[in-house]
Structure formats: structure tokens, C-alpha cells
C-alpha positions, 0 to 999 in steps of 0.5 A: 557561404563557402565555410558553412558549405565545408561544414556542412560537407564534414558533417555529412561525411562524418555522419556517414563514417559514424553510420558505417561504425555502427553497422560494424559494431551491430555486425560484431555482436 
């Protein structure tokens, strides 16, 4: 229980990383 709640919390924060590098990349065009 406890390894699928760390997963689930690097998904999110890799969920939330890859959000903001999409805003950057929208941002720069």
C-alpha cells in the first residue's frame, strides 16, 4: 500500500512538472 501511494505521488508530480514544461514551450512560441 505504501509503494502504490509513492507511486502514485511521482506521477503526480511528474504530471505537474511535465504541465508546467508545456505552458514554458507554449509560452515561447
Amino acid at each position: 500500500m505504501t509503494k502504490s501511494k509513492r507511486f502514485m505521488l511521482f506521477g503526480f508530480s511528474y504530471a505537474s512538472t511535465f504541465r508546467a514544461f508545456i505552458c514554458f514551450l507554449i509560452f515561447q512560441i
